[in-house]
Structures are given as C-alpha cells and as structure tokens.
C-alpha positions as CSV (number, residue, x, y, z in Angstrom):
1,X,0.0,0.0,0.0
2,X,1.7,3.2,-1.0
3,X,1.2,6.3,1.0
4,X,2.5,10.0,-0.5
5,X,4.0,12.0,2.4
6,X,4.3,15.7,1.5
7,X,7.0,17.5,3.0
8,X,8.5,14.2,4.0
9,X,12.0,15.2,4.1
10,X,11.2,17.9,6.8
11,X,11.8,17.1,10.4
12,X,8.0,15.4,11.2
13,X,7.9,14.1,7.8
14,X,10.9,12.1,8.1
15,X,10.2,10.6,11.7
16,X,6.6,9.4,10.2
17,X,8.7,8.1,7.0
18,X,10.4,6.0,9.7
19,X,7.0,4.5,11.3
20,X,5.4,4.1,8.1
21,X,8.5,1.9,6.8
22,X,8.8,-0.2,9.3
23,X,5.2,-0.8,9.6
24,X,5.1,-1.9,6.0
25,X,3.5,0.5,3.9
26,X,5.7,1.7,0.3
27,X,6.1,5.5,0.9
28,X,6.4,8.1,-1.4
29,X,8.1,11.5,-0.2
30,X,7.1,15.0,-2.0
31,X,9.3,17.7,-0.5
32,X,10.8,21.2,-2.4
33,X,13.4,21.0,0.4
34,X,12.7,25.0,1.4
35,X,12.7,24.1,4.7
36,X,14.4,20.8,4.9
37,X,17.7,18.1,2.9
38,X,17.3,15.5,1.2
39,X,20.1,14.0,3.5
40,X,17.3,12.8,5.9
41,X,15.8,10.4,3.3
42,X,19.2,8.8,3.1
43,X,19.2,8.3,6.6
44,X,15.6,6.9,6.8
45,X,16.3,4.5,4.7
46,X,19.6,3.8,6.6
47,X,17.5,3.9,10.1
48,X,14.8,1.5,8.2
49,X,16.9,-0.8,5.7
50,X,13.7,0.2,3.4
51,X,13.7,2.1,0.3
52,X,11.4,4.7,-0.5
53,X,10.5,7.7,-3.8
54,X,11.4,11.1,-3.4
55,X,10.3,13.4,-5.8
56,X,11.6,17.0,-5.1
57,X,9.0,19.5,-6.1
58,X,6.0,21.5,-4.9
59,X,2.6,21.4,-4.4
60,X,2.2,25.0,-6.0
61,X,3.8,22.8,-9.1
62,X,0.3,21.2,-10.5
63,X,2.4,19.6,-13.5
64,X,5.2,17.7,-11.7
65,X,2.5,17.0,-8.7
66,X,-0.1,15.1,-11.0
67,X,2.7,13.4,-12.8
68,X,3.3,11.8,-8.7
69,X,0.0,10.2,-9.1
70,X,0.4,9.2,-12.7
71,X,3.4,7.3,-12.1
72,X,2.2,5.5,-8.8
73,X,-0.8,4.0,-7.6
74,X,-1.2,6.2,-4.2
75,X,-3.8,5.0,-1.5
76,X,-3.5,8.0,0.8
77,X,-2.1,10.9,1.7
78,X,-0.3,12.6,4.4
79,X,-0.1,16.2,4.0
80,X,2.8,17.9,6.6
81,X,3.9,20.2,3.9
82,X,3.6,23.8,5.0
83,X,5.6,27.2,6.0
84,X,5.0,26.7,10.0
85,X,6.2,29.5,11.7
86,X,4.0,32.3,13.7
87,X,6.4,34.9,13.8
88,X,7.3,34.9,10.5
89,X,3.9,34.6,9.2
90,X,2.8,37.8,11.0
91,X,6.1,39.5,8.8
92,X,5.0,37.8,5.7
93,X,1.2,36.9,5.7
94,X,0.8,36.3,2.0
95,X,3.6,33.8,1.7
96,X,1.7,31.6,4.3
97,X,-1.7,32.2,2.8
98,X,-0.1,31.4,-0.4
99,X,2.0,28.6,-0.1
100,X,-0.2,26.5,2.6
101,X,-3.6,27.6,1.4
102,X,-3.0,27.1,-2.4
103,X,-0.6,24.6,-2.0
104,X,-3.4,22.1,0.1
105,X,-6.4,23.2,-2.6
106,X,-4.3,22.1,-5.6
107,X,-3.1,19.1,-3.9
108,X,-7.1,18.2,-2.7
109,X,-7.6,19.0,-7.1
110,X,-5.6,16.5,-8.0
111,X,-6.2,13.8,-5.7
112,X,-9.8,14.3,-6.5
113,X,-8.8,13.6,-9.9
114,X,-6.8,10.8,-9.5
115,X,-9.3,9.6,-7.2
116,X,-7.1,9.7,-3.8
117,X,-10.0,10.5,-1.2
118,X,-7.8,9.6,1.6
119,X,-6.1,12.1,3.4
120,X,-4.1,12.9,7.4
121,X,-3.5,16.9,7.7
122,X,-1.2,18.6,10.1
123,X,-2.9,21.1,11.5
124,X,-1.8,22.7,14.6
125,X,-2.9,23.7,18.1
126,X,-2.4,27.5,16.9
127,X,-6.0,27.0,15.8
128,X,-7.5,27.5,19.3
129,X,-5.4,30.4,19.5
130,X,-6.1,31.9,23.3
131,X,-8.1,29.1,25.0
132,X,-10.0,30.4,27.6
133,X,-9.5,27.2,29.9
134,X,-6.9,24.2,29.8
135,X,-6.5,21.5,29.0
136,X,-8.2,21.8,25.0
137,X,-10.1,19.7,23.8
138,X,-11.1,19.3,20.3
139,X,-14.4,21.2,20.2
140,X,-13.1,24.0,22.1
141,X,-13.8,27.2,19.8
142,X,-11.5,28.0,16.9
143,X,-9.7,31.5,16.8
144,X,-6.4,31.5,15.6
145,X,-4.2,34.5,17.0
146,X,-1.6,34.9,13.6
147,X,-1.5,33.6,9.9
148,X,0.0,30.6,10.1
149,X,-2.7,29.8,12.5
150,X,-5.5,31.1,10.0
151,X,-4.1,29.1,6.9
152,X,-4.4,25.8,9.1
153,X,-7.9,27.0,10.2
154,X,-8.8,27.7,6.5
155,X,-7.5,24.1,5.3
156,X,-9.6,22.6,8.3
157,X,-12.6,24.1,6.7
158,X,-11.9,23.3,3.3
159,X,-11.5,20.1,4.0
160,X,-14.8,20.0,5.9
161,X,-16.6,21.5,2.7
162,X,-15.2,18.4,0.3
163,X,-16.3,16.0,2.7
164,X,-19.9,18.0,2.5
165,X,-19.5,17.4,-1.3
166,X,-18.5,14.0,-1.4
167,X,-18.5,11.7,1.4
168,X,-16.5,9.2,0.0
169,X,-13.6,11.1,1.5
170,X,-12.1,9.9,4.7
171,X,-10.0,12.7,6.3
172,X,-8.0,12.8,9.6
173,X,-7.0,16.4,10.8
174,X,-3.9,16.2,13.7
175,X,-3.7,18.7,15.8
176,X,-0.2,19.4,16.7
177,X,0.6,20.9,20.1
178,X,4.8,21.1,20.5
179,X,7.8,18.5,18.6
180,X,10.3,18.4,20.0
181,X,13.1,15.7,20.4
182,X,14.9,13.2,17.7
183,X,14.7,9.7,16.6
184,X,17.0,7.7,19.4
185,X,19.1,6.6,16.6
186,X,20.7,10.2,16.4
187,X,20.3,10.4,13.1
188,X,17.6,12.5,12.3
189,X,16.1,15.7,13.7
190,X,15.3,19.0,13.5
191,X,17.5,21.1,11.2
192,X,16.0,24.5,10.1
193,X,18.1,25.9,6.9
194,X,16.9,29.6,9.2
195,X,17.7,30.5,12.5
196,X,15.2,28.2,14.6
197,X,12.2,29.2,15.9
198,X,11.2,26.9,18.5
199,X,12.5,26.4,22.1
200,X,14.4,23.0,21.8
201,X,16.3,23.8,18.8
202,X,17.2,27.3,20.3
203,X,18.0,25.5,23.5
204,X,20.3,22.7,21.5
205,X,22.1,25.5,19.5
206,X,23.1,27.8,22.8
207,X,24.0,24.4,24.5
208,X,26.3,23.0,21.3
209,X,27.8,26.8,20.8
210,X,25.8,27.7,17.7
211,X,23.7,30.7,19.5
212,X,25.3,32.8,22.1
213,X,22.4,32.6,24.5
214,X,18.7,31.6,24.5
215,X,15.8,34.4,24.5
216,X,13.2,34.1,26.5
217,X,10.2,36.1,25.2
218,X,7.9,37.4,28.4
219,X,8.0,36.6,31.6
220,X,4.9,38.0,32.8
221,X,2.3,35.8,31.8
222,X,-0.3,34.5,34.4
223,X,1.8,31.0,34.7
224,X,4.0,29.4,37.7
225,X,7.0,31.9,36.8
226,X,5.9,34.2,34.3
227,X,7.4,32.2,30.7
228,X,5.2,30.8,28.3
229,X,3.5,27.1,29.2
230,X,3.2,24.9,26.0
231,X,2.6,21.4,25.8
232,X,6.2,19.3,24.3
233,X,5.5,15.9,22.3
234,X,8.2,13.7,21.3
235,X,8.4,13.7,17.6
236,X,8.1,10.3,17.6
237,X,5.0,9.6,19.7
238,X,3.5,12.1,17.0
239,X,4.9,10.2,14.3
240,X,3.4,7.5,15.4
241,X,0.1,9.3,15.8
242,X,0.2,9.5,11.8
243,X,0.7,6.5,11.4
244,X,-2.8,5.9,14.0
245,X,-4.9,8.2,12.2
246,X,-3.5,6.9,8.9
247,X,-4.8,3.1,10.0
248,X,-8.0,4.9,10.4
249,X,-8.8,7.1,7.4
250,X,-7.9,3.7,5.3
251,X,-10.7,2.0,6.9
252,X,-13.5,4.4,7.4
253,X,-15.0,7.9,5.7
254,X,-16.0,11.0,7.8
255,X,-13.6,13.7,8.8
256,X,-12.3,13.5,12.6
257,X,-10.2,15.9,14.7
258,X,-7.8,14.9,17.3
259,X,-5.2,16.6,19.5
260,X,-1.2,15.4,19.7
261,X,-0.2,15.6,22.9
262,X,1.1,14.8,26.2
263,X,-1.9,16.7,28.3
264,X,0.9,18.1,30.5
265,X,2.3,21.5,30.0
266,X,5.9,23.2,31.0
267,X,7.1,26.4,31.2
268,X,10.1,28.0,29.3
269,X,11.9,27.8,32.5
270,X,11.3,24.8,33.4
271,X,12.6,23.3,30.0
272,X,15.5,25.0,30.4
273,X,16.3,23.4,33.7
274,X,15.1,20.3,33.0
275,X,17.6,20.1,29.7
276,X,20.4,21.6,32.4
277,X,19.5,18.4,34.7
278,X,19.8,15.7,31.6
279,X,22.7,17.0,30.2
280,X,24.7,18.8,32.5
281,X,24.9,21.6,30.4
282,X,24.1,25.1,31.3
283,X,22.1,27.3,29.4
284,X,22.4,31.1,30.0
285,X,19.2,33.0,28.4
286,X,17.8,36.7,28.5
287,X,14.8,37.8,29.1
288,X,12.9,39.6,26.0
289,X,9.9,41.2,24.9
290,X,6.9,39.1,24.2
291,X,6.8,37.5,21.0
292,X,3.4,38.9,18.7
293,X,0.5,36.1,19.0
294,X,1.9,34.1,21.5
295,X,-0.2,32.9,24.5
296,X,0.2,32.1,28.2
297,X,-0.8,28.7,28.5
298,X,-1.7,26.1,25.8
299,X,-1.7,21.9,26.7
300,X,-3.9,19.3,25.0
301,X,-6.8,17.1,26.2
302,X,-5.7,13.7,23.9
303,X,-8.2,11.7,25.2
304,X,-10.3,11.4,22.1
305,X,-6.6,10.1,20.1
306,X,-6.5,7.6,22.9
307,X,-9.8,6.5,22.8
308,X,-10.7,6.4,19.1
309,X,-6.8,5.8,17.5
310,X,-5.3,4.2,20.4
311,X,-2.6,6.3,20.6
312,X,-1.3,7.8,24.0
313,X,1.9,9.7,23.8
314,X,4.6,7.3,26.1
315,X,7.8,9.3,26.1
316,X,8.5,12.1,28.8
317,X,9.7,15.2,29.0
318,X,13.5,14.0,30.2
319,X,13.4,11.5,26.6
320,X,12.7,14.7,25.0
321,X,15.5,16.9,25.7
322,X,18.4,13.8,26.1
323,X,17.4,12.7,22.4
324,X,17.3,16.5,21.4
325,X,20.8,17.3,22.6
326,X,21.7,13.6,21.3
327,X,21.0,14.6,17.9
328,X,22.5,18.4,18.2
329,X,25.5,16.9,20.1
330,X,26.0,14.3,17.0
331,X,24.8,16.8,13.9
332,X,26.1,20.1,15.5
333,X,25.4,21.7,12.0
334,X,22.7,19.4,11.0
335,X,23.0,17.1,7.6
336,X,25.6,18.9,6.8
C-alpha cells in the first residue's frame, strides 16, 4: 500500500517516513526541500533498511504534482507540507496564505482527480489560538491568533466542505501541540536551513555553541514563573500518531479531529532546567519582549486520540530533551 507524504523530508515528515516503513507501507516523499535536505531520506532508509520515492517539487507545481499520481498508484495521503512558523507569518502573511492555502487546494484538485479520497492533515494547536480554559479539547472554539494559524484554520474548513460534497472522502486532521526531540538513533532531527524558531532547537544550538544565548520572550504571563507554558511531544510519539490516524482514514470515511499531545504543559523555564539536569549543560538565556500572537498557557486534552486511534503519547519530558541534545550533540550543524 503506498502512501504520498508531503514535505516528507522535513523534520515530522521524516520521523513518520520511519514509522510508516517499518510498519510496512511503500512510501512516497514529495518535498521542495525550502525548509528541509534530502540528507534525511538517506538516513531513513539507513534507520529502516527500506527504500522509499522522493520526488523533489511542490505542491504549488500542479504539472510535476499530478505526474506523482500518474506514475504511482497512491492509496493515501499525508499532507505535513507547510511554512510553519507564527512569527514569520505575521512579517510575511501572503507567503503563508499562499504557499499552505494554495498549495493544500491544488493538492485536494488533484487527488480528487486521480481519485485519492484519503487524506491525514497537520494542523496545529495554533487554531485554538487563546483558550480560555486548559487542558483543549477538540471542540473548544476556533480562533487562531496569527497567519499561520489562520491558513491551518482555512485548510480545516476546506477540508470539511469536500467532505460535504462527497463523502467518499475519509480525512483525519492532527492537531499538533509542540515536537520536539529526535529519533533515538541520532540520526535525524530538526535542522531549520533559518535561524530556529522553536525552544528545543534554540535550546540545543546555545548548548552545542551555535547561538550565544537563549531568548526568553515574556516573563509575565499569568503562569507558575511568568514564561510561556506549551505542551512538548516527542516527535516520535506524533509520528506514530500518523501512522494511528493513517490506519483509520484507510478504513472508514467522515472527517475527525484529534489533539497530539502529552496533556501536561511546561514552562520556558522549566525546559530550560530540566535540559540543564539531563545534560549537564548550562544554558544562559535573557529575558525579551513578548513575541506577537503568542499565549500564556496552551496543553492538550488527547483523550479522544487515545480512545478512538489508540494512541497515548509514552515518552516524557526527560526523553525529549536527552534525544534533542543527542542529535544536536552528534549533527552540531545538522546534515551537513
């Protein structure tokens, strides 16, 4: 059974490459590599001792995208591709609108044509924007605080509307709440070709040399000491959630929402000592200005993924930063 992964060379993408392999499915990676290197496929299949397609390109490319499903016989897709992050969306809003709103409708076109009516979406927590109570749950209102939040939103609905049309679709939206960590083999991770713009990888990079010190934005939220509280997923426990929701839309129709994470939420400054206590490395930060559409507190309710996927996220918060700085420690500048 052969299963297209968009932006599977990315740093999600390639983890669920992993879990997809060794579970047996043929997988087929579509990835312009913007945002990630083709190095991580070789190490997949290294990791897996499976081969796999890559076909570098982008969704915004309808030619080379429906020559994908002419050449192979696809039975689902799962769609990670996407610009992901919220401050740079805010600087350059019609990029994100762009790229992950046109990018998703063409690749719904053509899937439609080819008659692919299978799909998992990576959506993302940012959809809730400020929840006015946590944990969230899935049917908590929807009011994304920044772009990139808004293009997910937007995709959500879309996707909604097909099933409306046709409901010979099966769709699974994930809702992401925070990757972080590596696979335990070391070999891949998160590698931004930018300067990073989450915590871990800032973390990693102050702890390895690459950054001089971490930021901090705010510490004056209502929280227990004033940073941010987010809710951190190993990247594999959400890897393995698409491969969950992926055993699902293969069997059933309907469109479902679920949440990816742990339920338990930590603090900036927590992280930070928690790294400092599995690695023994100290990591010297300064405190800055709130960051533009972030919010105080966000951790999920995943009891719905646990009770309707069977999926509970098992690795904690300790696993997360020791296969983090494993990885950073190993690949100080990434696949390079």
């Amino acid at each position: 059974m052969a299963i297209l992964i968009t932006g599977g060379a990315g740093y999600i993408g390639s983890h669920t490459c992993v879990e997809l392999l060794n579970a047996g499915y043929e997988v087929i990676v579509l990835d312009s590599l913007s945002n990630s290197k083709a190095e991580s496929l070789k190490r997949v299949k290294e990791i897996t001792g499976k081969e796999l397609k890559f076909y570098k390109t982008d969704l915004l490319n309808r030619r080379e995208l429906e020559m994908v499903f002419i050449e192979n016989h696809i039975d689902a897709v799962i769609h990670i591709a996407g610009l992901k992050a919220v401050s740079e969306s805010i600087k350059v809003p019609l990029r994100y609108y762009h790229n992950n709103i046109i990018g998703t409708l063409i690749l719904c076109e053509v899937m439609q044509k080819y008659g692919v009516k299978k799909i998992v979406f990576s959506s993302s927590a940012t959809v809730y924007g400020v929840p006015k109570r946590v944990p969230i749950s899935e049917n908590f209102p929807l009011r994304a605080t920044n772009p990139y939040g808004r293009t997910k939103l937007m995709i959500e609905e879309m996707l909604r509307d097909l099933y409306v049309a046709d409901n010979s679709w099966s769709i699974s939206i994930l809702r992401y709440f925070n990757p972080v960590g590596a696979h335990p083999s070391r070999r891949i991770g998160e590698d931004p070709n930018s300067v990073p713009k989450n915590l871990m990888t800032n973390i990693t990079q102050v702890a390895v040399g690459k950054l001089k010190e971490l930021m901090v934005f705010g510490n004056d939220y209502p929280t227990v000491d004033g940073t941010g509280v987010r809710d951190y997923i190993h990247v594999v426990d959400l890897a393995i959630g698409h491969l969950k929701a992926l055993e699902k839309v293969l069997e059933t129709t309907g469109v479902d929402v679920y949440n990816l994470g742990t339920g338990i939420g930590y603090s900036v400054l927590q992280i930070i000592s928690i790294f400092e206590k599995v690695t023994g490395v100290k990591i010297p930060y300064k405190i800055v200005e709130r960051r533009s559409g972030d919010v105080a507190i966000c951790y999920a309710d995943p009891t719905k993924a646990k009770k309707e996927l069977g999926w509970v996220a098992k690795r904690e918060i300790e696993e997360m930063c020791a296969d983090s700085w494993g990885w950073q420690l190993n690949n100080p500048n990434g696949y390079e």
